[in-house]
C-alpha positions in Angstrom: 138.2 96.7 -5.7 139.9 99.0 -3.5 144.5 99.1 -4.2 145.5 99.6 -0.5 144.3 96.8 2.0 143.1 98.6 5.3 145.0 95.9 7.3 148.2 96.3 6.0 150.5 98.5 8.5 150.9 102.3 7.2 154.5 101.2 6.5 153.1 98.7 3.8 150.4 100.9 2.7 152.9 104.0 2.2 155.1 101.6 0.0 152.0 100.4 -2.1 151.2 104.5 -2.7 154.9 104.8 -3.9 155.1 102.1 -6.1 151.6 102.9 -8.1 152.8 106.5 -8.3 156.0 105.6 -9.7 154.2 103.2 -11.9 151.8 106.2 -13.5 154.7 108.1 -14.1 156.6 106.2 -15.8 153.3 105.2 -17.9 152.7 108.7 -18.8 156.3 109.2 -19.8 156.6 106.4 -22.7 153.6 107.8 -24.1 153.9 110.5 -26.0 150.8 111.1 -27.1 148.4 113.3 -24.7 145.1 111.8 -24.4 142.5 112.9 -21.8 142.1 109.6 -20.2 145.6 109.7 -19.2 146.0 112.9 -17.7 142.8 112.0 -15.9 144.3 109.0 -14.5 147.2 111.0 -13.4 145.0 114.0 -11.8 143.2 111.1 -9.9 146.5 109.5 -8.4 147.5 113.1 -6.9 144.1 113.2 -5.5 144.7 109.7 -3.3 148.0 110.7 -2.9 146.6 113.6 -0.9 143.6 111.9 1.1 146.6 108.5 2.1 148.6 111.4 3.6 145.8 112.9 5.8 144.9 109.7 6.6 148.3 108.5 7.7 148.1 111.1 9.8 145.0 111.0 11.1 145.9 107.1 12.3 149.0 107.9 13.4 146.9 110.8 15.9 144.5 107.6 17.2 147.5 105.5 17.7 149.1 107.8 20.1 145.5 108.3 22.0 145.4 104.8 21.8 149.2 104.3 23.5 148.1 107.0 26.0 144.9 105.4 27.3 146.7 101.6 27.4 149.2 103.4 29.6 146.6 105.4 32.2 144.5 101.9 32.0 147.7 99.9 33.4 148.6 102.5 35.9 145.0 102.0 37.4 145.0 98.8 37.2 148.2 98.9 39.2 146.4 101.1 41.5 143.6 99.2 41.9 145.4 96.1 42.7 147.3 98.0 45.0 144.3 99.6 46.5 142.7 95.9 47.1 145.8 94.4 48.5 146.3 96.7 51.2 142.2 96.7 51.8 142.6 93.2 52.3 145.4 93.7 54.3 143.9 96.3 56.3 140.9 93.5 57.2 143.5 91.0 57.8 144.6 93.4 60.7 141.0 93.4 62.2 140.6 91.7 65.2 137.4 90.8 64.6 135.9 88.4 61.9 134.9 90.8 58.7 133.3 89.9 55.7 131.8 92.5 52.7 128.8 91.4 50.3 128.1 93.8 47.6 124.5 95.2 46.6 123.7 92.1 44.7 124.1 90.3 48.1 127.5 88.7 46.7 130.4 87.8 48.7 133.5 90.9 47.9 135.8 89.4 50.5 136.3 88.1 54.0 139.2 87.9 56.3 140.5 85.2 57.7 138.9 85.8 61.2 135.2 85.4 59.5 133.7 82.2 60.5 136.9 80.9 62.1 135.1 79.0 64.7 133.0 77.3 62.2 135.9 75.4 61.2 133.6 73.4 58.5 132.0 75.7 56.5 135.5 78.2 56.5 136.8 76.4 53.2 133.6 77.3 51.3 133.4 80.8 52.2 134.7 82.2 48.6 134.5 85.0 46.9 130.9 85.2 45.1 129.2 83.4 47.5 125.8 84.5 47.6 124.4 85.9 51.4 121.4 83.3 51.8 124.0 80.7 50.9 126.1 81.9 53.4 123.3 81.7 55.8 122.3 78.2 55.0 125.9 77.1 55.7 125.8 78.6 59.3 122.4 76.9 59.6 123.3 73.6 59.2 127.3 73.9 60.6 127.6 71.1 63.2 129.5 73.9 65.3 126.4 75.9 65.5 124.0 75.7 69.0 120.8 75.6 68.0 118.1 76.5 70.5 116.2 73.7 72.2 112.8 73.1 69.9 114.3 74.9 66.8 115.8 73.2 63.6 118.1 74.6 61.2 115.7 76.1 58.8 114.0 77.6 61.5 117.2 79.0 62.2 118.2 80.4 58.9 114.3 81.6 58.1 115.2 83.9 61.8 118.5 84.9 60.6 116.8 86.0 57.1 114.4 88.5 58.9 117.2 90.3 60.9 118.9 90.6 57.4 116.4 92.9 56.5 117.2 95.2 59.4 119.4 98.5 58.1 121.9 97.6 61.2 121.4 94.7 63.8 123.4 93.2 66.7 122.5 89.9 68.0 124.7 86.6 69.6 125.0 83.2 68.4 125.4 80.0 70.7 128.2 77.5 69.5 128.8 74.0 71.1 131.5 73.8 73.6 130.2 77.1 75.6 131.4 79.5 72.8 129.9 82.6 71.4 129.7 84.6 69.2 128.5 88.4 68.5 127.4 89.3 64.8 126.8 92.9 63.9 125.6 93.8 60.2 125.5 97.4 59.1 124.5 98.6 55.0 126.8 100.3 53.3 125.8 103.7 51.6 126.3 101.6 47.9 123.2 99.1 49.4 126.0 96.0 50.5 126.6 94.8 53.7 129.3 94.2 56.3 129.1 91.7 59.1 131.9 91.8 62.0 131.9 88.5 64.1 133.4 89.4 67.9 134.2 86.4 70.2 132.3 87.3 73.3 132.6 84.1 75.0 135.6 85.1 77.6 132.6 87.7 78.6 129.8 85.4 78.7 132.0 83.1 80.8 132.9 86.2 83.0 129.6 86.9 83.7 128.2 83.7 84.2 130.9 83.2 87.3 129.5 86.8 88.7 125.8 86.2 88.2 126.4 82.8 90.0 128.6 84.2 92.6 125.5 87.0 93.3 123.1 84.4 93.2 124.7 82.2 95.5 125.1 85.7 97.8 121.0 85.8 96.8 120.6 82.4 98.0 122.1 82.8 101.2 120.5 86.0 101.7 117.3 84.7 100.6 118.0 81.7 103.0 118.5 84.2 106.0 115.5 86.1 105.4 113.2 83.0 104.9 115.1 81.8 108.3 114.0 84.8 110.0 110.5 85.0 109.1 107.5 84.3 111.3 105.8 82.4 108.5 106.4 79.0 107.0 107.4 79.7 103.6 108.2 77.2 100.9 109.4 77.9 97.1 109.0 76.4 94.1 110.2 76.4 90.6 108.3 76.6 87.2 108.1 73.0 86.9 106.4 73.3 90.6 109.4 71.6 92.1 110.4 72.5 95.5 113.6 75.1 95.2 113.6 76.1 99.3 112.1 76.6 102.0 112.8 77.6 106.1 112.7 75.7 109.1 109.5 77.2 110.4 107.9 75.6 107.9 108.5 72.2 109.3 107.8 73.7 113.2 104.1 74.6 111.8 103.5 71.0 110.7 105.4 69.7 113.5 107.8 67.4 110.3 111.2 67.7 109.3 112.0 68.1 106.0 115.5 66.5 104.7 117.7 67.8 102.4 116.7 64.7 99.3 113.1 67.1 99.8 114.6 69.3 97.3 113.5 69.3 94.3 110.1 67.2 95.6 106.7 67.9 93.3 104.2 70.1 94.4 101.7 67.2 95.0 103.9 64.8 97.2 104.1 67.6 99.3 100.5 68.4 99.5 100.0 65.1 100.1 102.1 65.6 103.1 100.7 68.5 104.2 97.1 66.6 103.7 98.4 63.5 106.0 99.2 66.2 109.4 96.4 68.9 108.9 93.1 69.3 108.0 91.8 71.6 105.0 88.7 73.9 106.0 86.2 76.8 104.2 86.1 74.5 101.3 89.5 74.2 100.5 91.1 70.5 99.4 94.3 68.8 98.4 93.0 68.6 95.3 92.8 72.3 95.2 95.7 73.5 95.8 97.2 70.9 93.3 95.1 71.8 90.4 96.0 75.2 91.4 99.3 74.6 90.6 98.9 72.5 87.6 97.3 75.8 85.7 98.8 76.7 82.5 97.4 80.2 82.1 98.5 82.9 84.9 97.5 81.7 88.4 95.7 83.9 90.6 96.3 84.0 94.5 94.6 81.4 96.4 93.7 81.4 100.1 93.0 78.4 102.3 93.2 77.4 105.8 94.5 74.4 108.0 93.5 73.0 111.3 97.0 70.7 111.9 96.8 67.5 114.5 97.8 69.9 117.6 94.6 72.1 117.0 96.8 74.6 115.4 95.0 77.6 112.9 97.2 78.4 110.3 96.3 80.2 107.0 98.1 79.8 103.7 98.4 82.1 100.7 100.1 80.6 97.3 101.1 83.4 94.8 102.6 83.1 91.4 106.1 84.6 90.7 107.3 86.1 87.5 109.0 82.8 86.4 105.9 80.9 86.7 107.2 79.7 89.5 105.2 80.2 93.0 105.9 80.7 96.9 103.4 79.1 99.3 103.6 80.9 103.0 101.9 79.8 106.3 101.0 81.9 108.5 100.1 80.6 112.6 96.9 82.4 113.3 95.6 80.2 116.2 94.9 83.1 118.8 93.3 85.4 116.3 91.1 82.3 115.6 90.6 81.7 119.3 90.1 85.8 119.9 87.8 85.9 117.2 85.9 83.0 118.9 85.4 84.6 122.0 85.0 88.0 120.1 82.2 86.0 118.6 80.7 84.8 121.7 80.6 88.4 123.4 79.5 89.8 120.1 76.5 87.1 120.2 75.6 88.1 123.7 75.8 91.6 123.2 73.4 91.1 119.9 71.6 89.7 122.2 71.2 92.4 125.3 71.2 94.9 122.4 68.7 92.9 120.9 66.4 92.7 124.7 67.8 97.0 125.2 66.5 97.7 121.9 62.6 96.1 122.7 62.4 98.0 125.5 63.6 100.8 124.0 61.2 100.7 120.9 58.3 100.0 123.7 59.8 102.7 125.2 59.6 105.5 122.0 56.4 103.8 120.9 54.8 104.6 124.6 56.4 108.2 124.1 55.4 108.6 120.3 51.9 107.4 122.0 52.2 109.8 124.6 53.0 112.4 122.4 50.5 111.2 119.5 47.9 111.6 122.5 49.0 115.0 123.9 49.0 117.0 120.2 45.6 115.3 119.4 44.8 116.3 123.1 45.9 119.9 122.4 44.1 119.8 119.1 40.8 118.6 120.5 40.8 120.7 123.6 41.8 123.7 121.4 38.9 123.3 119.2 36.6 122.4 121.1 37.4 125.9 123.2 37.3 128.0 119.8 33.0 127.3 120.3 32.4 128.8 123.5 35.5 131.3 122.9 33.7 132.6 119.7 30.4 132.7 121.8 31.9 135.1 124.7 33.4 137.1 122.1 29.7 137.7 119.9 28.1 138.0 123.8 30.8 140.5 124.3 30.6 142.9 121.4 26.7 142.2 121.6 27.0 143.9 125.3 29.8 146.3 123.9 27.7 147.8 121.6 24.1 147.6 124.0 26.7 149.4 126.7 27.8 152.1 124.7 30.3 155.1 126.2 31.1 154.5 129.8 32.6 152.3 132.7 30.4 149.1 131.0 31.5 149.9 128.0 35.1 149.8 128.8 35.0 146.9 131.2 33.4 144.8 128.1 36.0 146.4 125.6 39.1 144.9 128.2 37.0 141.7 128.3 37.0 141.4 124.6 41.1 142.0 124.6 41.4 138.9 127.3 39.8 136.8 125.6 41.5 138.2 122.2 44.8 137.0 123.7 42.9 133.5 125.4 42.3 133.0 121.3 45.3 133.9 120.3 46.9 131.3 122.8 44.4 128.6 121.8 45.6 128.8 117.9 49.4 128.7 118.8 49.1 125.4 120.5 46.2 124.3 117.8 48.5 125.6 115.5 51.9 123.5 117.2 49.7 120.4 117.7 49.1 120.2 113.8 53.0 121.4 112.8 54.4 118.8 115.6 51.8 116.1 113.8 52.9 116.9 110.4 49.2 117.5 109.6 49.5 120.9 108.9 47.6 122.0 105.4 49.7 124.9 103.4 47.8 126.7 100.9 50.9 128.1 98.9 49.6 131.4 96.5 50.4 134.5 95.4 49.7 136.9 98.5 50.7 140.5 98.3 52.8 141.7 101.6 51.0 144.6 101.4 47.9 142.6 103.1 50.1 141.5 105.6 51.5 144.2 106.7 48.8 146.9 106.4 46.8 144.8 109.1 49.6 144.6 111.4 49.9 148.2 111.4 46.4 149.0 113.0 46.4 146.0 115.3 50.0 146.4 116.6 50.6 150.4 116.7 48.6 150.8 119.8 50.6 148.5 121.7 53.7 150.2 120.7 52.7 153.4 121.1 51.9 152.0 124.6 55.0 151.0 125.7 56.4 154.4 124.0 58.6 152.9 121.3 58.2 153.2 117.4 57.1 150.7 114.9 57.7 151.4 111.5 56.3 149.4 109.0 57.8 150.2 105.1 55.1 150.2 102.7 56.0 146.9 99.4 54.6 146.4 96.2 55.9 143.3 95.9 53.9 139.9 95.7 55.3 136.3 97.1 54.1 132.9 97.2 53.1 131.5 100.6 50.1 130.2 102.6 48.4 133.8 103.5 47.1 132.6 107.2 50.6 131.0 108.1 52.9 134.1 106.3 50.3 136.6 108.4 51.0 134.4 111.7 54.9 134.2 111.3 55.1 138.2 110.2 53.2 138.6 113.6 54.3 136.7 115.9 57.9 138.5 115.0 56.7 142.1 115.1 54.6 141.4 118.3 57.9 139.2 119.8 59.9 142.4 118.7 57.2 144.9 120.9 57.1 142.7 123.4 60.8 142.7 124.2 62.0 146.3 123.1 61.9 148.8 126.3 62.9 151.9 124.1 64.1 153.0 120.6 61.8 151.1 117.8 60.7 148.1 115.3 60.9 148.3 111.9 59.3 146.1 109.3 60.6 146.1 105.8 61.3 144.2 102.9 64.4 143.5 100.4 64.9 142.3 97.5 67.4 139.1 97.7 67.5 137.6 93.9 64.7 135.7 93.0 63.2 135.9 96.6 61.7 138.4 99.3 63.9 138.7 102.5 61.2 140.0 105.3 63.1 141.6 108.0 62.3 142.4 111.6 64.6 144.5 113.5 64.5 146.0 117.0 66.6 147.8 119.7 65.9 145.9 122.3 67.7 143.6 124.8 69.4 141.0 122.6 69.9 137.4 122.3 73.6 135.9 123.9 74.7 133.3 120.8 74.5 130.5 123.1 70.7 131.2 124.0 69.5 131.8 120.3 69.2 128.1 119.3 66.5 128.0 122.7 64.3 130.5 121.6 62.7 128.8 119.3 61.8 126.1 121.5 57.9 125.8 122.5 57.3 127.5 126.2 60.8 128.8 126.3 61.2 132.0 127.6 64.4 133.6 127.9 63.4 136.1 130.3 60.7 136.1 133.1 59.3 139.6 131.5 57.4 140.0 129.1 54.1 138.6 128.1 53.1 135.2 126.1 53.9 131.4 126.9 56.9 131.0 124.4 54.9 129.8 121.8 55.6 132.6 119.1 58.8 131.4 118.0 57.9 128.1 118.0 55.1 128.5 115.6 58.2 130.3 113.4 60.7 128.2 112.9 58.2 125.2 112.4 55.7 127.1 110.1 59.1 128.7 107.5 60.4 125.0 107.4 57.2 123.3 106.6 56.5 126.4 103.9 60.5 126.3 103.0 61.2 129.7 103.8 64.9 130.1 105.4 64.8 131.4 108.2 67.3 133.4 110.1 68.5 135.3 113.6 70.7 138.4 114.5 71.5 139.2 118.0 73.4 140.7 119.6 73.4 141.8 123.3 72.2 144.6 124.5 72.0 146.3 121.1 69.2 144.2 119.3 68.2 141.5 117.2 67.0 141.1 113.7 64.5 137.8 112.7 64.6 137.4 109.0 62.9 135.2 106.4 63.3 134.5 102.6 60.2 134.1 100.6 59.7 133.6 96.6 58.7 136.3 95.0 55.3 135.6 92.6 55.5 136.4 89.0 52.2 138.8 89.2 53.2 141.7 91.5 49.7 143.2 91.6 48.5 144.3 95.0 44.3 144.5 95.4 43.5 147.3 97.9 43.6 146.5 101.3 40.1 147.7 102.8 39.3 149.0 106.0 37.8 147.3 108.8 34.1 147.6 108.5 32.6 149.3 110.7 29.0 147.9 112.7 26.4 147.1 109.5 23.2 147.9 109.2 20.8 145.6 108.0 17.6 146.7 109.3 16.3 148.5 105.5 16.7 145.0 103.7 15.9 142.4 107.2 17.2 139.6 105.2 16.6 135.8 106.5 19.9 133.8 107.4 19.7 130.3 107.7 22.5 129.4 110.8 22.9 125.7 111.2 25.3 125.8 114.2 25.4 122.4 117.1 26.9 124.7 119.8 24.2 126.1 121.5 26.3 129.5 122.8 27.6 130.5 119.9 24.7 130.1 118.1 23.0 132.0 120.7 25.7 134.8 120.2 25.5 135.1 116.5 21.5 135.1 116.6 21.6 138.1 119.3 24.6 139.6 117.1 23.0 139.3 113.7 19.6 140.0 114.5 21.3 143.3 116.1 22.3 144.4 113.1 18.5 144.4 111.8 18.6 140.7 110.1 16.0 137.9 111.2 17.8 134.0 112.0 16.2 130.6 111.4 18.9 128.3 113.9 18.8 124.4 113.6 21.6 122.2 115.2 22.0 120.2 113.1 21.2 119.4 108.9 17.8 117.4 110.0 16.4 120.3 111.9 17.4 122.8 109.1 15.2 121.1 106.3 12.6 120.5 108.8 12.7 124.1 109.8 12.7 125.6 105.9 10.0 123.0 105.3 7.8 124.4 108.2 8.4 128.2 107.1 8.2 127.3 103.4 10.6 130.2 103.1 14.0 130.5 101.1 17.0 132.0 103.0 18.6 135.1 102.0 21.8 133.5 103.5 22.9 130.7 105.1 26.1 130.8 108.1 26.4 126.5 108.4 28.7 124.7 110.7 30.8 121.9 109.1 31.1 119.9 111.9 27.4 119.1 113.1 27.7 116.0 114.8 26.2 112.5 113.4 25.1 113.0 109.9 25.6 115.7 107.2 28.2 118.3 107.4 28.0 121.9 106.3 29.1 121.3 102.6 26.9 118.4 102.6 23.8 120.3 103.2 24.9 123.5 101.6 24.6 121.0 98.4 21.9 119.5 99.2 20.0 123.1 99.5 21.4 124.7 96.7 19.7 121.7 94.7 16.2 122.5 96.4 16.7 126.3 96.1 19.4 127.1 93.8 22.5 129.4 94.5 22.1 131.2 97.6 25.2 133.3 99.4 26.3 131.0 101.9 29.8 130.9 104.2 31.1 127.1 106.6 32.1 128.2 109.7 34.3 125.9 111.1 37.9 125.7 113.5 39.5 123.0 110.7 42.0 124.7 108.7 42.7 121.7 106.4 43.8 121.6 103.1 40.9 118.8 102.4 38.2 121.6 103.8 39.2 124.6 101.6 39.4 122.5 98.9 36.0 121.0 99.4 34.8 124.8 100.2 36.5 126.4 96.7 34.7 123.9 94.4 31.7 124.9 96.0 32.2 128.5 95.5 32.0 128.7 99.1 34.6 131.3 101.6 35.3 129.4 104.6 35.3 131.3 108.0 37.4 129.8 110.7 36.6 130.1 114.3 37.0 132.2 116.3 34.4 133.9 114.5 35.3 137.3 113.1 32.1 139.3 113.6 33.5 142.0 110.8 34.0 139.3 107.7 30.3 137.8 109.0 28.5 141.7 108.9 30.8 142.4 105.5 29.0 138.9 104.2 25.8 139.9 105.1 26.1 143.6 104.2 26.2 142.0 100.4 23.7 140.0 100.4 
């Protein structure tokens, strides 16, 4: 039980204090006996005395904190108040409509601009309101212009998502051609602010100046159509007519009132349908469904044929709008040129047509004529090899039976024209089969140094002659090419070099160039003017009236390096010389055999061996029989492969050799019977002897084991043959 109630004032508690104190004291005065339970009691009223006081003051120390905070807390509150009333005042002075929500999307305050114009939803705008309340107040205010197709909650679900934008800007539509702008920013606490701005006086204003610059469009439009060529008609999205110009109408010879304005697409086609005719497949229907397209139209073409025989082409083309423009365009007389261009086309086809038979007759009589004159050259050139080769073995047969002396001589000069008939003979043999594309190239490894070694002894003689040098550098290296061609084209250079080089010298050398040989030829002699060096490698072109050959050389060049593929080139200039160059692959193997020496007259009379020669030309059998049998050997000759088995069947003898003819008429040829006698007998050393340099006979010849010896026959490879046997 506690002597001072807490809720009493201090005052009242003070006074209580008093009273009990006085009260003890008088107590412990009428007694006059000292007991320790009073003095206790006594000692125990000092000590409350003590802890009332510091509690007294203590209270009174809150009370004044207490007074001091009430005071601050008014003058805020004053300040605050203060502070609001001059914020809203300072909104009240914004022209603008301005309302605040606070982060929990709460209505702070609005002035009274905000939503003035949407005069019946303004009362309910109060503070508290919650933002998507607000919204769904706009949405369904009878003030608001909503778009054609939407409803308010459409509305309202539009204006939520632009909510969620940190700032936006966007208009609003309200009946009686009013507008308003609405601009929302976040505050940096996370509320909002929206300022409403009447922008109709500036939607009005620029109404009146987009219509004044359309109307200025119009007209200008309207001008431009005027003036065009075309006839050009306009229509709108829903494919109404919009415009048009007066040429229009002179195209269709109609005229097209002023209640046509706004006309459909179809009527018109219809029109259009009723004066011309639609051709290439085009219809009325066409164009219609044409128009008709939802999805994005592409560009149609069609053409008309109106009443008056008049061409004119159309073109429709969609505009941006979705509507389209239609033009016309009058294109009778390129109809009518095109026509007659057609009709002189047609009869030029035809005289073309009529020049071009008689043309290919023409080239087909010439290709004939040209066919004829290679095979011609061909035939006539090998069937001269047989008697060539015959005067040649007659010749060294008498050369030899002569011996030192005039006859000796005279069969020696003999032997050198007919050297140079043979030579002639395999340049146009040798043409005849480039110009027919039948020539055969055997394409192996062939060391220059066979090449040129040769030319050295045949071809020093005849420069020495003249007085002039030939130098021929010595090469290691190895190329790929057909050996008999790469031998013809080295010489005909170096002897076309000799031949037209009065003094100074020729050299013959080699460079390296990459992956490829460049053989060189140069000289000091006349020259070659530039515009004369294309013509010297024409066939029986001659530049100059000296000089010896028929201006086949050349010829056999340029034909023979661009059926081998070896590039071919010409230096030349006048009057200080000329160099002919060619570019050959070099092989892989680089290893050069040992060129030998020509062999010099054999002797066969120790072994007398017996060589079968199956040969159909009588002279040149009868030369190589007198020739070998010279030489010490014995001959067996047959014509032909009947006669040779029926002559070895007589004899009942086995050759020692056998020199056979490939060509031998009707029946077997050389190879044939070489098989058929290597069968009977076995292997025995055997060469064909023949003028065809085809691929099909060397081929035939190497898987018989068998060297093939062309004609003109070279007496030295047939005594080197028969030297080994």
């Amino acid at each position: 039980m506690m002597l001072i109630n807490p809720e009493d004032s201090l005052e009242r508690q003070n006074e209580k204090l008093l009273q009990i104190v006085q009260s003890l004291m008088r107590r412990v005065e009428q007694k006059s006996e000292e007991s320790g339970v009073a003095y206790a009691q006594f000692e125990r009223a000092a000590l409350l005395e003590g802890q009332v006081r510091d509690r007294t003051m203590q209270l009174e120390r809150a009370l004044d904190l207490l007074q001091d905070s009430n005071a601050r807390l008014a003058r805020a509150n004053s300040s605050a108040e203060a502070a609001r009333s001059n914020l809203a005042d300072a909104i009240e002075t914004v022209a603008e409509g301005f309302a605040l929500f606070d982060a929990s999307e709460s209505l702070v305050l609005a002035n009274s601009r905000f939503c003035k114009a949407l005069t019946d939803i303004k009362p309910r705008l109060v503070e508290g309101l919650a933002f998507a309340d607000y919204v769904q107040l706009v949405a369904n205010s009878r003030d608001l212009s909503l778009p054609e197709g939407e409803s308010p909650k459409d509305w309202a679900a539009r204006r939520m998502r632009r909510h969620g934008d940190a700032h936006s800007v966007f208009n609003v539509s309200l009946n009686r051609d009013r507008w308003l702008q609405v601009s929302e920013h976040r505050t940096a606490s996370g509320g909002t602010v929206i300022l409403q701005t009447d922008v109709t006086s500036i939607f009005r204003a620029e109404r009146r100046e987009r219509e004044k610059l359309q109307h200025g469009h119009v007209q200008m439009l309207q001008a431009t159509l005027d003036h065009l060529t075309q006839g050009v008609a306009i229509f709108d999205a829903q494919a109404r007519l919009a415009g048009w110009n007066d040429r229009l109408g002179e195209l269709f010879d109609i005229t097209l009132p002023e209640r046509t304005l706004g006309s459909s697409f179809a009527e018109l086609a219809r029109q259009i349908a009723e004066t011309a005719l639609f051709i290439e497949g085009r219809s009325q229907e066409t164009l219609v469904e044409w128009a008709a397209q939802r999805g994005r139209r592409q560009p149609l073409t069609f053409e008309l044929q109106t009443e008056a025989n008049r061409f004119l082409q159309g073109f429709a083309q969609e505009m941006p709008d979705r509507g389209f423009v239609v033009s016309f365009t009058d294109v009778t007389s390129e109809r009518q040129a095109s026509l007659a261009l057609q009709q002189i086309n047609e009869l030029l086809e035809h005289r073309v047509e009529e020049r071009t038979l008689e043309l290919e007759e023409a080239l087909d009589e010439a290709e004939r004529a040209n066919t004829s004159k290679s095979r011609f050259v061909a035939a006539a050139s090998h069937d001269l090899m047989q008697p060539l080769s015959a005067a040649k073995l007659f010749l060294s047969s008498l050369t030899e039976a002569a011996g030192p002396g005039r006859p000796g001589e005279l069969a020696d000069k003999a032997t050198q024209a007919l050297g140079n008939v043979e030579d002639i003979i395999t340049a146009l043999l040798d043409i005849s089969k480039l110009d027919l594309g039948r020539a055969s190239f055997d394409v192996q490894s062939v060391p220059l140094k066979a090449i040129f070694e040769p030319l050295r002894h045949q071809l020093e003689p005849t420069a020495r002659a003249k007085g002039i040098g030939l130098r021929i550098i010595d090469t290691n290296l190895t190329v790929r090419s057909d050996p008999a061609f790469l031998r013809r084209i080295v010489q005909n250079l170096v002897s076309n070099a000799v031949n037209y080089t009065d003094t100074g010298k020729v050299i013959l050398g080699v460079r390296r160039n990459g992956s490829a040989a460049r053989i060189e030829v140069w000289d000091s002699g006349r020259g070659i003017a530039p515009e004369d060096q294309a013509l010297v490698f024409q066939e029986f072109k001659r530049l100059e009236t000296r000089g010896d050959g028929l201006g086949l050389g050349l010829a056999i060049v340029e034909r023979a390096c661009k059926g081998l593929g070896h590039p071919l080139s010409l230096w030349s200039e006048k009057g200080v010389g000329s160099c002919f160059s060619l570019n050959v692959p070099v092989a892989e193997s680089t290893t050069v055999p040992s060129v030998k020496a020509p062999a010099a007259h054999p002797d066969l009379r120790d072994k007398g061996p017996l060589v079968l020669l199956v040969e159909n030309d009588t002279a040149l059998a009868r030369a190589l029989t007198q020739m070998i049998e010279g030489w010490g050997a014995h001959v067996l000759h047959a014509h032909n492969a009947p006669e040779a088995l029926e002559l070895l069947a007589e004899v009942q003898l086995k050759p020692d050799a056998m020199l056979l003819d490939e060509q031998l008429g009707h029946g077997m040829t050389g190879t044939e019977l070489y098989s058929l006698l290597r069968g009977r007998f076995g292997s025995i050393p055997a060469r064909i002897l023949s003028a065809d340099r085809s691929r099909r006979l060397r081929e035939a010849c190497a898987a018989l084991g068998l060297e093939l010896l062309g004609k003109p026959v070279d007496r030295d490879r047939i005594g080197a043959f028969l030297v080994g046997v």
